[in-house]
N, C-alpha and C positions, 0 to 999 in steps of 0.2 A: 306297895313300893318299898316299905318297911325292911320287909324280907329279902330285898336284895343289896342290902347297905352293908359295908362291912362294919361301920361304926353309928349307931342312929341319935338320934339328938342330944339325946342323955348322957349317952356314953364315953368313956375319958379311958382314950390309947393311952398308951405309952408314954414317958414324958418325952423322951427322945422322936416318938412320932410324933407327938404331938408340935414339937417345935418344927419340926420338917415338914407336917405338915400343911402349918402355920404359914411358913415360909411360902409354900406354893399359892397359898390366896396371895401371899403378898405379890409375888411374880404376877398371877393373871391383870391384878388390877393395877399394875405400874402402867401400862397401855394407854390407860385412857387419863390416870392421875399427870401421866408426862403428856401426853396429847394436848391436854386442856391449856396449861399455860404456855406451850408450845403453838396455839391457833393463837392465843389471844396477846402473843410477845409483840407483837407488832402494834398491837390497840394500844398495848400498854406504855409502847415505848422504849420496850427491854428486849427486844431481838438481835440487837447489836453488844449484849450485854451481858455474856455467859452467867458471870456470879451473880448478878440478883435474879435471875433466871433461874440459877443451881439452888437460890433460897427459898425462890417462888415457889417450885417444885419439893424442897424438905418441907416448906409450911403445912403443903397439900398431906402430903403424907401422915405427917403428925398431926395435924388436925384428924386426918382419915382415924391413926388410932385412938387417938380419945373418942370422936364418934361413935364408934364402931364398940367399943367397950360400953358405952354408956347405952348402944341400943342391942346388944345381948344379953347386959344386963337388970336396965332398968326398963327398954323398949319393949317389942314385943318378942323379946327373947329367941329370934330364931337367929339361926348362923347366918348371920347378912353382912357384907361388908360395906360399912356406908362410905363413901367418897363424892368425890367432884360429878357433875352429871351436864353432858350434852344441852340439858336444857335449859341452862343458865349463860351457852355461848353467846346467841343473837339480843339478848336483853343486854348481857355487859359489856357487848363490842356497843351499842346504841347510847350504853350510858357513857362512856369514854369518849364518845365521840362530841354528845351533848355536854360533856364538863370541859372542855379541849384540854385536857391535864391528862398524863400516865396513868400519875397514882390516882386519879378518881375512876376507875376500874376496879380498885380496892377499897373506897371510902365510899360513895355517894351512897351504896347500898348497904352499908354496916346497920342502920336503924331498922332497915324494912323486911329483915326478913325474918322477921315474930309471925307476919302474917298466917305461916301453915304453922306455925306451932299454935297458935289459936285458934286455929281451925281444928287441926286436930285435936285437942285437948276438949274441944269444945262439944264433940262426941258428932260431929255433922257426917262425918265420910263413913261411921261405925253406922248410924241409920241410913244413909243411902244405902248399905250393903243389900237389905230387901230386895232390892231393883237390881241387882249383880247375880247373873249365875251364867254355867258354863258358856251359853251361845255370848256372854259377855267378856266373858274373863277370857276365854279361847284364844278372838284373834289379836286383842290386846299385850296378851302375852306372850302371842307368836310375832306380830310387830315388832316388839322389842329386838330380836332379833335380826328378824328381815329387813327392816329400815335401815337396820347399819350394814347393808350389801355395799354400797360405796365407797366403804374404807375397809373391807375385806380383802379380795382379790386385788383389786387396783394398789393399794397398798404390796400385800406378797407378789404381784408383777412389774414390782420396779426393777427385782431380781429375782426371779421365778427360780434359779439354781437354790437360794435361800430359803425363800417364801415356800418353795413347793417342802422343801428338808423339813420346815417345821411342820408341815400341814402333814405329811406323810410318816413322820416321828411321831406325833401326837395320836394317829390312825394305829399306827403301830403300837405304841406300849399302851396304849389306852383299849385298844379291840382285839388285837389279835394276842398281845404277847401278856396280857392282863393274867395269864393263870400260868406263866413260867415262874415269875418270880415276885415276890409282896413290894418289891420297891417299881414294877412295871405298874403296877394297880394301885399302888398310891399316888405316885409321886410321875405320871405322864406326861402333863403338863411342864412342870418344871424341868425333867430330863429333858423335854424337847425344845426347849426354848434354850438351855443351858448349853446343849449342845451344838445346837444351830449359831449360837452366839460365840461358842469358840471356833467351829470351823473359819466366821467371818473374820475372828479375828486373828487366825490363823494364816489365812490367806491373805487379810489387811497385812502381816509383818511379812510374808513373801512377796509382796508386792503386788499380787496377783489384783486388790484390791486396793488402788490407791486411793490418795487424798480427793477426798471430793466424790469419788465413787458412792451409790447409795448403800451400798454395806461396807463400807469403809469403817472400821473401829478406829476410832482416836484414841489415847488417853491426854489428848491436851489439856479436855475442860478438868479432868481427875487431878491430874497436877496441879490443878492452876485453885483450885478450891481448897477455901478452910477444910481443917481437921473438925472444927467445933463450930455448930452452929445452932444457938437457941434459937427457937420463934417467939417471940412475946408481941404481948396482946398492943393493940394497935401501932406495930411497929413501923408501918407507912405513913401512921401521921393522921389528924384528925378528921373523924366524917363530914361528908358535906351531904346534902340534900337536892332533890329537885324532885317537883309534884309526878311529873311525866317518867323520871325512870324510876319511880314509887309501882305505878303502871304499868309500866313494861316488864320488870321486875316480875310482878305478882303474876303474868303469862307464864312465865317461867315454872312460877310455885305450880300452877295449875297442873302443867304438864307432868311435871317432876311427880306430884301424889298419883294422878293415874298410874303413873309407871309403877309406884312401888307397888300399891296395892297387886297391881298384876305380879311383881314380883315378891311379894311375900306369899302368894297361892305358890308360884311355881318352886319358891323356895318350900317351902313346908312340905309340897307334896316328895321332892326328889330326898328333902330331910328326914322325912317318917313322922312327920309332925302334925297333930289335927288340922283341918281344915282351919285357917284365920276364924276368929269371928269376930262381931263388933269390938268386943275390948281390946282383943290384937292390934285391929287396923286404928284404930284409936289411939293406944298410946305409942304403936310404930310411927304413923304419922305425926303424933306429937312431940317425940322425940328428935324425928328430922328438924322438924322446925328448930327445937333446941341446936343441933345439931348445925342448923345454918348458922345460927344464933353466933354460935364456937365459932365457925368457919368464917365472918363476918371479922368478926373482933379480932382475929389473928390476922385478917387479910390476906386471902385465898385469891379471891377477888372470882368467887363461884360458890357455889354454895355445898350442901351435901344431900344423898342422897341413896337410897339402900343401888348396891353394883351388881350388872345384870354377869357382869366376869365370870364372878365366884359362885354362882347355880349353876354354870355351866362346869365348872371343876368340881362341883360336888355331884353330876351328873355324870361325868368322867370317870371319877375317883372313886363314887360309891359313899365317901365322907360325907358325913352329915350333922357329927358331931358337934356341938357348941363352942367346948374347948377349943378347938383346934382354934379357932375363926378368933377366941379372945386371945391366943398365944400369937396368933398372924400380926391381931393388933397391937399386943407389947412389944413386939419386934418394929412394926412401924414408928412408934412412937422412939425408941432406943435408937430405933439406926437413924432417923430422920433429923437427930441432932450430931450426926457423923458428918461431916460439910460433904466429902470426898465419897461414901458411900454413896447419899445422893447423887454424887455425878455421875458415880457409874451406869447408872439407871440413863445418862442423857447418848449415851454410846451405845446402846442397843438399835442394831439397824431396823429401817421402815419395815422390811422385807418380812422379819422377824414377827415384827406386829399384827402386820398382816396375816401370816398364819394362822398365827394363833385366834383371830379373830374368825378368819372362814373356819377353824374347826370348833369353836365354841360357841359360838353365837347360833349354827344352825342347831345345836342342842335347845338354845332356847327355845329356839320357835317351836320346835318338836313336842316341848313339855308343856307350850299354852297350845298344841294342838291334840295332847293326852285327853284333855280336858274333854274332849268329844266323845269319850266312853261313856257317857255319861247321859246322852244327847240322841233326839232319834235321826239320825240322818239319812231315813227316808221320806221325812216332811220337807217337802218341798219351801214352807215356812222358814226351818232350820237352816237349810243351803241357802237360799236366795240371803237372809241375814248375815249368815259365814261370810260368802262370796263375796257379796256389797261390802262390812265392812273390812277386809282384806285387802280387796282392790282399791276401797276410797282410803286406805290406809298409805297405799303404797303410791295413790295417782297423786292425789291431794296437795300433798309437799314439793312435787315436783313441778304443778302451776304455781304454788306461793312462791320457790326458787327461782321463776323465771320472772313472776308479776308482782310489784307491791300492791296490794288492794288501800285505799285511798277512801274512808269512810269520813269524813270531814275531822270530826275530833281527833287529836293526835294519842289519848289513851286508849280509845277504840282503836284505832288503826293499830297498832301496837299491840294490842292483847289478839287481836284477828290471824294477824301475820305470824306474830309469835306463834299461837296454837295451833293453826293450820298447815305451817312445817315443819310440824312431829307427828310423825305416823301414827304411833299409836296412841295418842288424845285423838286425834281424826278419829280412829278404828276406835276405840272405847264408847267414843262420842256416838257414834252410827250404830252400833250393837248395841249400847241401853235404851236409846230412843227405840227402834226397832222392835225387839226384844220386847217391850215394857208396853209396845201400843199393839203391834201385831197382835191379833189372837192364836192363842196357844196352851195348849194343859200345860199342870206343872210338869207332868212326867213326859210331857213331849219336848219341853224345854230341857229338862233333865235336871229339874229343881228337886225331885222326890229321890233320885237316888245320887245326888252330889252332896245332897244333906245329912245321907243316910252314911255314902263314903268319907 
C-alpha cells in the first residue's frame, strides 16, 4: 500500500502543504464533531440556545486537538484524528435524562471515564490481539463504515442538487482529475466541500435558498458569537455521580475500543505503517482513555475517540503523513478559541454532510474488506463467518432500535442495549467468537500471511 502514497508516515511535505493539508482532516471531521452536540442539544437543554451551543462545539474541537496531539505523539503514533465518537450518544442522552439537569450530560460522567485508559494501559486488549485476525478485523472494519448508511444519503437527499455536487466533486478531483493537477490529489475532499458550501451560499444570498430551507447559509449564529472563546476545565460546573450511568457509560467504552482497534489496522494499512501490534493497540487505547479523561474535564459532554473521517481522506488523498494530522491539530486547538470561527462550522448545510459522508465512509468499508487478501475465500468456513458477522452487524441494531430488551437489572439492561446498537461491536463480537471456535488452519484464516504482511 506504501508505494502508492504520496507522502508515507514518516514523511514531512511542505510547510505550506503541510498546513493545508492539516486543514482538510480538519474539514472531514467537523461532520461529526458538529453532529454530536447538535443530537444531544436537546438532552442538554441548549437547542434553543445558539451561543452555548457555538461553545459546546469550540470545546469539542479543542479538546479534539489536544487529543489528537497527545495520541501521535505519545499514543500509538499513527496519523489518527481523535474526537467525539457515536458511541457515547445513547449512554449521555440516558445519563441527562436520569440526573433531570442540562448540565449533568457534561458532569455526571467527568470521573468514569479512566475506565479504558486502565484497560488499556493495563495491556488486556494488546493480549487479546492473539484471537484477532483478518476474518476479524475484516468485517469490523467494514462496519464502521456501513453502519453509518443512515445518515449518508438521507442526509445528502434533503437536497440532492447539493448533496449530489459534493458527492460527485469529491468523485471527481479525488478519481478522475487526481493526475491533472497536485491540489486535485491532495486537497479533494476539501475543494469539494468548499465549493459545495459556496454555491449554497450563493444561492442562500439570491434567494434562491431562503430562510429555513435546508441549505440555506445563515451568517446569524457568525455575528451573533464571541470573537474569543477559551475552554477551561470544568467550566459547567462541578461532577456529579450515579452507580447506573457509571454502567451505561462504560457500554459506551466497550464499543468505542472495538472501533479503534479496527481503526488503527485500517489506518496503518492506508498509512504505510506496520501492522499494530500489542504495544500499539495498548498505548493507542490507553491514551483514548486519557484522552476521555481531557474531554471529561473540559466538558464535551462525550468523550474521545480515534475518527473513522480522516482514513478515509488519507485513502483519498494518498496522505499518510504524521505531520500533516499534528498540523490539523494545532489548527484545531488555535481556531477553536476564535468564538466566530466555530460558528462557521454551524452554517454548513445537512446536504453537504451528507456527501461527504456517502463518499468517504464507503472507502472505509472497502479498506476492512482489503483485509480478505489475506484470507482463503474458498473455505466455506471463511464465507459463512464473513456473511454472518456482516449481516448480524447490520440486522442487530436495527431490532435493538425498535425493541428495548429488559434483563431485570438496570446495568445489564444498559450495557445489552447499548452494545447491541452498534454494528460493529455486534460484527467484531460474531467474527472472534466464530473465528476462534470454528476450526480452521492459520493459513486458511489467513493468520500466516497477515503476520508476514
Amino acid at each position: 500500500m506504501s508505494r502508492n502514497l504520496i507522502y508515507g508516515i514518516d514523511d514531512r511535505p511542505p510547510a505550506l502543504e503541510t498546513v493545508f493539508l492539516g486543514f482538510q482532516h480538519y474539514l472531514t471531521m467537523f461532520g461529526s464533531t458538529v453532529a454530536i452536540p447538535l443530537i444531544l442539544a436537546e438532552s442538554f437543554g441548549i437547542a434553543d440556545d445558539p451561543a452555548r451551543l457555538a461553545q459546546l462545539i469550540g470545546t469539542m474541537f479543542f479538546v479534539s486537538g489536544i487529543t489528537t496531539l497527545l495520541q501521535t505523539t505519545l499514543g500509538n503514533r499513527l496519523p489518527l484524528v481523535q474526537g467525539g465518537t457515536f458511541s457515547f450518544l445513547a449512554p449521555a442522552a440516558a445519563i441527562c435524562g436520569m440526573a433531570g439537569v442540562a448540565e449533568a450530560g457534561f458532569e455526571v460522567k467527568i470521573q468514569h471515564v479512566q475506565g479504558e485508559m486502565i484497560v488499556g494501559y493495563s495491556g488486556l486488549v494488546g493480549r487479546l490481539l492473539r484471537f484477532v485476525g483478518p476474518v476479524t478485523i475484516a468485517p469490523t472494519i467494514a462496519l464502521i463504515g456501513l453502519s453509518l448508511f443512515g445518515i449518508g444519503a438521507p442526509k445528502a437527499g434533503t437536497h440532492w442538487g447539493i448533496g449530489g455536487l459534493t458527492i460527485v466533486l469529491i468523485i471527481l478531483f479525488s478519481q478522475y482529475m487526481k493526475r491533472t493537477h497536485r491540489a486535485f490529489e491532495l486537497f479533494p475532499v476539501m475543494l469539494a466541500i468548499l465549493l459545495a458550501w459556496g454555491a449554497s451560499y450563493g444561492l442562500s444570498a439570491a434567494g434562491v435558498f431562503p430562510e429555513g430551507h435546508v441549505a440555506h447559509v445563515s451568517g446569524e449564529n457568525v455575528a451573533r458569537a464571541d470573537w474569543l472563546f477559551l475552554p477551561l476545565p470544568f467550566q459547567w460546573g462541578a461532577p456529579r455521580f450515579e452507580v447506573a450511568a457509571i454502567v451505561g457509560m462504560l457500554a459506551g467504552f466497550v464499543a468505542s475500543m472495538v472501533e479503534s482497534v479496527g481503526d488503527y489496522y485500517a489506518c496503518a494499512r492506508l498509512a504505510g505503517a506496520p501492522v499494530p501490534d500489542r504495544k500499539v493497540i495498548d498505548r493507542g487505547i490507553g491514551m483514548e482513555g486519557v484522552g476521555c479523561l481531557v474531554a471529561a474535564v473540559f466538558g464535551t459532554g462525550n468523550g474521545t475517540t480515534s475518527y473513522s473521517e480522516n482514513i478515509g481522506a488519507i485513502g483519498l488523498t494518498r496522505v499518510g503523513a504524521r505531520r500533516v494530522v499534528q498540523a490539523g491539530a494545532v489548527l484545531m486547538i488555535v481556531l477553536a478559541t476564535v468564538g466566530k470561527f466555530g460558528a462557521v462550522f454551524t452554517t454548513i448545510p445537512d446536504p453537504i454532510v451528507g456527501g461527504m459522508y456517502c463518499a468517504m465512509f464507503g472507502m472505509i468499508a472497502s479498506v476492512g474488506l482489503s483485509n480478505l487478501q489475506f484470507v482463503d475465500l474458498n473455505s466455506a468456513r471463511n464465507l459463512f463467518i464473513l456473511g454472518f458477522a456482516l449481516f448480524m452487524g447490520l440486522s442487530v441494531p436495527q431490532y435493538f432500535a425498535a425493541h428495548r430488551v429488559e434483563l431485570g437489572p438496570e446495568w445489564l439492561t444498559n450495557i445489552v442495549n447499548t452494545i447491541g446498537s452498534i454494528g460493529m461491536a455486534v460484527g467484531a463480537a460474531a467474527a472472534l467468537v466464530l473465528d476462534n471456535t470454528i476450526p480452521g488452519t492459520d493459513e486458511e484464516r489467513g493468520l500466516t500471511a497477515w503476520k508476514q504482511g
